[in-house]
C-alpha positions, -999 to +999 in steps of 0.1 A: +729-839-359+760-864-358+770-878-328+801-863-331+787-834-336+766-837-301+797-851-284+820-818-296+787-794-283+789-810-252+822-809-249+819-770-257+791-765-234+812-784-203+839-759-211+820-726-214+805-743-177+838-748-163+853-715-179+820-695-164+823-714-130+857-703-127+851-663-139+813-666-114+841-682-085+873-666-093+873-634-116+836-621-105+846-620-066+883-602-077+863-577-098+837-570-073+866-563-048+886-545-068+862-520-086+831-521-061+847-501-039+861-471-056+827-471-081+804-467-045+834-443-033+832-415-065+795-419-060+797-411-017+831-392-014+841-417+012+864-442+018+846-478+014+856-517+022+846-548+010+858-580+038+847-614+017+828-612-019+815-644-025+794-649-061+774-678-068+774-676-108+748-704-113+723-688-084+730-654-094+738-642-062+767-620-044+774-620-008+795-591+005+808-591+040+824-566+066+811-535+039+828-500+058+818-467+046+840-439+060+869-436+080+884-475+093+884-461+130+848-447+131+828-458+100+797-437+092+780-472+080+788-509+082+770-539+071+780-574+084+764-591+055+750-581+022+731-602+002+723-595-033+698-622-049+695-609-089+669-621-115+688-627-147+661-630-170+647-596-160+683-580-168+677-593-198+652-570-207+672-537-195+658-532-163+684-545-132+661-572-117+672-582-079+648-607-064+660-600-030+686-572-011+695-579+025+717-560+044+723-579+076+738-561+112+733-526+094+749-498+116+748-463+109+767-437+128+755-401+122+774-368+140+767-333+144+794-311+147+800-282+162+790-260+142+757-280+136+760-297+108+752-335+101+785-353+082+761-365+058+756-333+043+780-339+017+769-372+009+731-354+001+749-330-014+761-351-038+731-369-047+711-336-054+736-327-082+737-361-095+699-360-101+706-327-116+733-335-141+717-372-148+681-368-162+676-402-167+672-426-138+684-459-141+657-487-140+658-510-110+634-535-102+638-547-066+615-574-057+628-579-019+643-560+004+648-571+038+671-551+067+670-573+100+685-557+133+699-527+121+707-496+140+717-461+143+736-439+165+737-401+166+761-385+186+759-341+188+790-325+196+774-291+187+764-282+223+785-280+257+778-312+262+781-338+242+747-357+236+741-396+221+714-417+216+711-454+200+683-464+185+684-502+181+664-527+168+655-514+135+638-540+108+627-528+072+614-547+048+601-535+012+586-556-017+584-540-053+605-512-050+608-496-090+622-467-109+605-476-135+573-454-142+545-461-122+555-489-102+540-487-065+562-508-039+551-513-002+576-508+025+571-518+066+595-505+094+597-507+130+625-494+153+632-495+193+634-463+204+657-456+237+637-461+269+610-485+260+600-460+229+587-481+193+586-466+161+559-483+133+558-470+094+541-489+063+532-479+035+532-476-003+558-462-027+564-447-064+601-435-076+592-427-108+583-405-127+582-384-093+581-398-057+550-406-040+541-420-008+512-428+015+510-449+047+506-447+081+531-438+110+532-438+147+552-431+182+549-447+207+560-441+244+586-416+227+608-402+263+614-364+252+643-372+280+668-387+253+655-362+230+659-330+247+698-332+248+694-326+211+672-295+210+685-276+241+705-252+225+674-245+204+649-233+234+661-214+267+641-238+289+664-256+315+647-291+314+622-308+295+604-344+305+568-360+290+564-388+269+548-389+236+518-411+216+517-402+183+502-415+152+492-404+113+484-414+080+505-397+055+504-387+018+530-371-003+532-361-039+551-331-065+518-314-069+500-317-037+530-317-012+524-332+019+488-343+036+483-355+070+451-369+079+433-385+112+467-373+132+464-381+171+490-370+194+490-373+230+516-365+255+514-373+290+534-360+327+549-328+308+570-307+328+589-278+312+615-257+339+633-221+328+664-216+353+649-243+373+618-227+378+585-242+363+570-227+339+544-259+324+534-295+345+504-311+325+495-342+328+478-347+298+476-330+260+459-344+239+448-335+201+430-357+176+414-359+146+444-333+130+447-328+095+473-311+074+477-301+035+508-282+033+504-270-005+468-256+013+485-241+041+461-253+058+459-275+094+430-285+112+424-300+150+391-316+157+401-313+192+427-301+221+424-312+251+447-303+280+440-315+315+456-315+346+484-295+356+497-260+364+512-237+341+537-204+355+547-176+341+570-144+353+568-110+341+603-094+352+608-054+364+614-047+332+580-058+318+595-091+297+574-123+300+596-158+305+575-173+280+582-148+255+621-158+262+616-196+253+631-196+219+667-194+220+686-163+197+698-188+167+735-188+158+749-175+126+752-206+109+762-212+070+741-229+053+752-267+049+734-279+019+735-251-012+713-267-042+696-250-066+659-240-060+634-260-071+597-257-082+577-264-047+539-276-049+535-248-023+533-216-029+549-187-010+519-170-006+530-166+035+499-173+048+488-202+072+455-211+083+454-232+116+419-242+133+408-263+164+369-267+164+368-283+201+397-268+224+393-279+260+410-273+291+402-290+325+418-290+360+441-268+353+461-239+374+478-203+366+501-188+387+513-153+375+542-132+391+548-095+379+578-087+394+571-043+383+561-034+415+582-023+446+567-058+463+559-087+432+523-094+432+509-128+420+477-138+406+470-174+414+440-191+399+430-228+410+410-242+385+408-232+350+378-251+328+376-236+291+356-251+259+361-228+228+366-230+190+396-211+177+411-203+146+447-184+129+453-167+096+492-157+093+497-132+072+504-100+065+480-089+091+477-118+117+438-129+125+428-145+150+390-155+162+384-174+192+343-184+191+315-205+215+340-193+243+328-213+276+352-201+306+354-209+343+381-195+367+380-213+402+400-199+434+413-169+424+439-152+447+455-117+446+487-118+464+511-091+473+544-095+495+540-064+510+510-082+528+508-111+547+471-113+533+452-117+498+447-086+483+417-103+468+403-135+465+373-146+442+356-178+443+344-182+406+343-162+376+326-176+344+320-170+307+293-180+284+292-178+247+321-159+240+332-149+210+370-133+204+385-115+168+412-100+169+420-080+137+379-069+142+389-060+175+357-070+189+352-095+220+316-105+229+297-126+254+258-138+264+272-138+300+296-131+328+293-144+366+315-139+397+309-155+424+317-152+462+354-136+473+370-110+496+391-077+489+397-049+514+402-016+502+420+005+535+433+043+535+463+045+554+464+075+582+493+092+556+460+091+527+476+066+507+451+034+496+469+006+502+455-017+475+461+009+451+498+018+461+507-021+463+499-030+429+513+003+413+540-001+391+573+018+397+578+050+372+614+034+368+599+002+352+575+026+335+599+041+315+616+005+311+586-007+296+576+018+274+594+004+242+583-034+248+545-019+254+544-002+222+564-033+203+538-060+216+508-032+217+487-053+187+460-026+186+449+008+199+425-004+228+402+024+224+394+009+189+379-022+208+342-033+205+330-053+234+291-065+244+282-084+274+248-095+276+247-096+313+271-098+343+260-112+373+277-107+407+274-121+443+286-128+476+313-105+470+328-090+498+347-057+508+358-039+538+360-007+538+390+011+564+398+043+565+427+052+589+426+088+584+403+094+609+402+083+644+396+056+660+397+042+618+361+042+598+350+005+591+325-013+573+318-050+562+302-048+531+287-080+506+278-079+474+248-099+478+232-095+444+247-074+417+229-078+377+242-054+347+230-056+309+239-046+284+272-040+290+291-021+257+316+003+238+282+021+217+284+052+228+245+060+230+244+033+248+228+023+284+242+000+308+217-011+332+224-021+368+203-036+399+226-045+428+218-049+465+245-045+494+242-059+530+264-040+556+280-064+584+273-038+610+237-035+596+221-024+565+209-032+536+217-006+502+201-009+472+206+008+434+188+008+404+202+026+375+221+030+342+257+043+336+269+053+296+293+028+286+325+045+298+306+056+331+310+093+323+275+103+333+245+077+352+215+078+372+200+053+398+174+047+422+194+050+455+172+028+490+193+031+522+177+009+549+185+005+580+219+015+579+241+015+610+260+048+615+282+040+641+308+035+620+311+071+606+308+091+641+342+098+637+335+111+601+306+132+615+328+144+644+359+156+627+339+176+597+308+190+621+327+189+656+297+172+667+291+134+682+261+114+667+245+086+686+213+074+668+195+047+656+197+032+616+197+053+591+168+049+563+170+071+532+164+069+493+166+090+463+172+100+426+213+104+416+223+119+390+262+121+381+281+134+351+321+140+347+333+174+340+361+182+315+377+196+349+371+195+384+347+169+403+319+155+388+285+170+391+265+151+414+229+160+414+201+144+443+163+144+435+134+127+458+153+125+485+139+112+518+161+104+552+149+089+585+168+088+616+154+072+650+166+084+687+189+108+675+215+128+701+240+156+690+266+170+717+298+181+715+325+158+719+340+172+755+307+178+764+284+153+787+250+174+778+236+170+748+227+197+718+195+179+705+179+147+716+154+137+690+129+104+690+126+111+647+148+126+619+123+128+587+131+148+557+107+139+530+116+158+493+150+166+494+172+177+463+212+186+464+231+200+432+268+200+437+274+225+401+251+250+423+263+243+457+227+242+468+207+219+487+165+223+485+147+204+514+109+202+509+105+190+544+121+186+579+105+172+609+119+168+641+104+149+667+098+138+706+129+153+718+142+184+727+172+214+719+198+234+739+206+269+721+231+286+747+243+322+731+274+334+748+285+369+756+300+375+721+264+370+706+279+338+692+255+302+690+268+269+704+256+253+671+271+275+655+308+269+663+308+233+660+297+232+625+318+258+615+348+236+610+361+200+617+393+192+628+399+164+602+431+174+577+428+152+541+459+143+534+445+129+497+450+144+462+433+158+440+423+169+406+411+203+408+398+223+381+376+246+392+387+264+430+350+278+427+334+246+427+356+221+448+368+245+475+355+282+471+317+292+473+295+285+500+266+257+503+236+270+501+208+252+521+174+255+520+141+243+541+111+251+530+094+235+560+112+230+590+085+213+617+089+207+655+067+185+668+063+178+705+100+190+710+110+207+743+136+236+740+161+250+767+177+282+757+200+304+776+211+340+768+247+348+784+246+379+758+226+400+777+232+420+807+216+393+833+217+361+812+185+346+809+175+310+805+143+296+794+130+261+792+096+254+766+087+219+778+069+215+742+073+233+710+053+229+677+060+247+647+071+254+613+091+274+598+110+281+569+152+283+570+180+294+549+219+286+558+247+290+540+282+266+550+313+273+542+345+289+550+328+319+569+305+315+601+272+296+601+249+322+586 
């Protein structure tokens, strides 16, 4: 080559320099400015500015300032600085190559409107028909991309009041990003959330030929104060507070959809209020080892834990729970995004299967208000501790099996405020090996135990039991109730299956008041001991029972038996010892007209019951025995006494209450004596005492059968009536000359018949 040739190439070459300096530095910038905008504009539907386009020709690079998207007053997004470093020599070869993308001071401003829709809609909108319409995706290679210091600010004019948060702070950064097939990128982020909250995501990335992702993410100290301005209108619940851990791995792809795995999420100092009222304060929940597949329908806990706190709820007088009322009724809103379906990697197939292996629930209280009743009655339980398994299938029927159920209830207290006092308190009830399905309908358990507590269970002198009448529900909210009892009525519950291997009772006590008579009957009772097995719906079978009583006033009562399972029909071994009767000397006095003084009362016996289709049930008495010490019978007005006895034995006594008839083997009477005065009219003085009472039940009942409840006779027999060592002072006024004689010592036997009823003693 000539040097003149070499000088005119350089010449050229120092041209084509200056001629491509002054298109990089002059023309590029113009173009950029004049074109960039209205290109990105058809592409967004919104107005767009470009401040300063510098263009380094030589270095490849383009630096954009002041960028606006939207409106000039209130821009959806601005960018201080963009940065745009491309790789010439990979252009070359048909794929846009940018070795590095910065957007510097990025700001995006998103708004809900009022009638709930996000201003971006459109711009989504418009994307999903341009991936429609455009098959082919243009290939990008960006090795870089760095967004320092951006944020975001959402403000929701949808509600009353109009909500805004700023979330500040925000730094991405992404290396490898590709549309090209089969190119995985890697992306970090990490935002300030408002009140000391941090948001973390990495991961990995493909575009094409479909989008998938994996990484982790997390939450830290997320406030759900700034976020509950947001979802209000969504729930009915007043207020919301509680703060947030949460973290995840993440996968997503077209044909397996989105997976979740090793998810941990734990929220701490919840508090939850419905028209100011509480209805949840925790101060932990906790769940780990979670893990979702969403083309599965499938999500797993390894374990719930929920600890500390209280949780409320109110039924109201029509028979609707609060909690039922948490989600709000959700507007008629039109759809803001209309798209064309698309093939899902799930399938429709409506059912979701949801499982926590470990559920546990420590220190924490339930206070229940039904407000149905004329005075609201609350159930208040201290302490609830729970350990179960639990699983859900949604569906077309929903199941739902709760197993390895392990349940204590600590201070539990019945309240009424009709009463200054608890209608009932119990110490602890507990479960053991429990085991709930629902669409079986069958609920089953190794054991149950209640321990220690207090009821009183008190007649009122109008009949009425006050217990009984306190937590009776109006017929009003009866009738009220009807429709939402048969709407949330899951099952029929005389389809139910139950078994409970054993429930054990103790240190239970009741008193016993009944004001009809006077002064009122009262006894103390405890529940010292109480054992039942077998405890089921099979209709052949036996429930057995072994309980023992104490009596405050003194006693002891013991039973041995077995019931059918829906205590139609049972037998036990009945022990009385020791029993104090002073309590019932009223009872005795107002059905016999006669005043008992004695000494404890000691009986047992064989009893039989079985329910009739109508009427009482039939109660039948075998092996009966009874013994009474220093007995003394007189009549109320009267100082003298009828019969003064050292012993009451009866040894072999039966009663059937279908036969009205009472068989007594043996009655011995002994170290005492009688008075038997027969006035003028040929009448007895035993006689007209035990003829009536003067005592008026004021209760209802079901009758049936007149013959059996209130018509025949009793008919008593003694096959052996013995006297031993018993004086007898009898006086005749019938006669003429009335006659008195005193025996100072009778022994005997003799046989006796009576029959009590409505006519005189015969």
């Amino acid at each position: 080559m000539t040097p003149k040739t070499l000088k005119i190439l350089a010449v050229s070459i120092f041209l084509l320099s200056i001629i491509y300096a002054l298109f990089g530095y002059l023309v590029a910038p113009w173009a950029v400015m004049r074109y960039g905008p209205s290109a990105i504009q058809t592409l967004l539907g919104r107005d767009v500015m470009f401040g300063v386009v510098n263009v380094n020709p030589f270095l490849f690079t383009v630096d954009i300032k002041d960028v606006r998207v939207g409106d000039e007053k209130a821009p959806l997004v601005t960018v201080n600085r963009l940065h745009i470093d491309m790789n010439a020599i990979g252009s070359l070869r048909g794929i846009w190559t940018v070795d590095e993308l910065m957007a510097e001071g990025l700001a995006l401003n998103l708004l809900r409107r009022k009638d709930g829709t996000l201003d971006i809609n459109d711009i989504l909108g418009r994307f999903a028909s341009e991936k429609k319409t455009n098959s082919s995706a243009v290939r990008v290679n960006i090795h870089r991309v760095s967004i320092p210091q951006a944020s975001v600010r959402f403000t929701d004019v949808s509600d009353q009041e109009t909500a805004t948060a700023n979330i500040v702070g925000i730094n991405f950064a992404g290396t490898n990003l590709s549309t090209v097939s089969d190119r995985a990128g890697a992306y970090e982020l990490q935002a300030e959330l408002p009140q000391n909250g941090l948001l973390k995501a990495s991961g990995k990335l493909v575009f094409h030929p479909s989008l998938e992702i994996n990484g982790s993410i997390s939450l830290s100290a997320l406030n759900a104060s700034w976020v509950w301005p947001f979802v209000r209108n969504l729930v009915t619940l007043s207020n919301v507070k509680g703060t947030v851990d949460f973290s995840t791995t993440y996968a997503y792809d077209a044909v397996k959809s989105l997976r979740l795995e090793n998810l941990k999420l734990t929220a701490t100092d919840i508090q939850a209020a419905m028209e100011s009222q509480p209805l949840l304060t925790m101060k932990r929940i906790s769940l780990g080892g979670g893990q979702l597949r969403l083309a599965d329908q499938r999500f797993v806990l390894l374990k719930l834990d929920v600890e500390e706190g209280q949780v409320a709820a109110e039924m109201d007088s029509r028979g609707r729970l609060d909690w039922s009322r948490i989600l709000a009724r959700p507007k008629d809103l039109t759809p803001t995004l209309k798209t064309e379906p698309e093939l899902s990697a799930t399938p429709d197939r409506g059912e979701w299967k949801i499982a926590i292996e470990k559920f546990h629930v420590e220190r924490v209280a339930i206070h229940l208000l039904d407000q149905r009743q004329r005075y609201p009655v609350s159930l208040e339980v201290g302490n609830v501790a729970a350990d179960l398994g639990w699983s859900l299938t949604s569906g077309t029927d929903l199941q739902v099996v709760a197993d390895n159920i392990g349940l204590t209830l600590s201070g539990l207290h019945l309240r009424s405020e009709g009463t200054r006092e608890a209608l009932a308190t119990v110490e602890t009830v507990s479960l053991q090996q429990g085991r709930l399905n629902l669409q079986e309908q069958q609920f089953t358990a190794d054991s149950l135990k209640v321990e220690g507590g207090r009821t009183a269970v008190v007649r009122r002198a109008d009949g009425g039991i006050q217990i009984v009448d306190l937590l009776r529900i109006g017929a009003a909210s009866v009738s009220e109730t009807k429709e939402s009892t048969r709407l949330t009525s899951v099952t029929n519950a005389n389809d139910w299956h139950y078994h409970v291997g054993i429930m054990q009772l103790g240190g239970f006590s009741v008193d016993l008041v009944d004001r009809t008579f006077t002064p009122a009957v009262a006894y103390d009772m405890t529940l010292q001991s109480a054992i039942v097995k077998n405890i089921t719906d099979k209709t052949d079978a036996q429930i057995q029972f072994d309980m023992n009583v104490a009596v405050l006033q003194g006693g002891m009562l013991q039973a041995t038996g077995s019931v059918a399972h829906d205590v139609s029909r049972g037998q036990a071994e009945v022990k009385v010892d020791n029993l104090t009767l002073g309590p019932l000397r009223p009872v005795i006095q107002n059905y016999t007209g006669l005043a008992l003084h004695s000494g404890p009362l000691s009986s047992a016996g064989h009893v039989q019951f079985a329910q009739q289709r109508q009427g009482p049930p039939a109660l039948q008495v075998d092996k009966l025995t009874v013994s009474l010490s220093n007995v003394k019978l007189s009549r109320p007005t009267d100082t003298r006494h009828l019969l003064l006895l050292k012993q009451f034995e009866l040894a072999g006594g039966a009663v059937d209450s279908m036969k009205r008839r009472v068989e007594l083997q043996r009655i011995k009477l002994s170290g005492g004596d009688a008075s038997v005065v027969i006035a003028r009219d040929g009448s007895v003085n035993w006689q007209q005492p035990v003829q009536q009472g003067t005592h008026t039940d004021t209760g209802k009942h079901d009758v049936g059968n007149d013959d059996v409840a209130t018509g025949l006779p009793w008919r008593v027999n003694v096959h052996t009536l013995a006297f031993e060592t018993l004086g007898l002072h009898v006086v005749d006024r019938s006669r003429a000359k009335p006659v008195e004689v005193d025996i100072a010592r009778v022994d005997a036997q003799l046989k006796l018949g009576l029959e009590v009823g409505k006519a005189p003693l015969q």
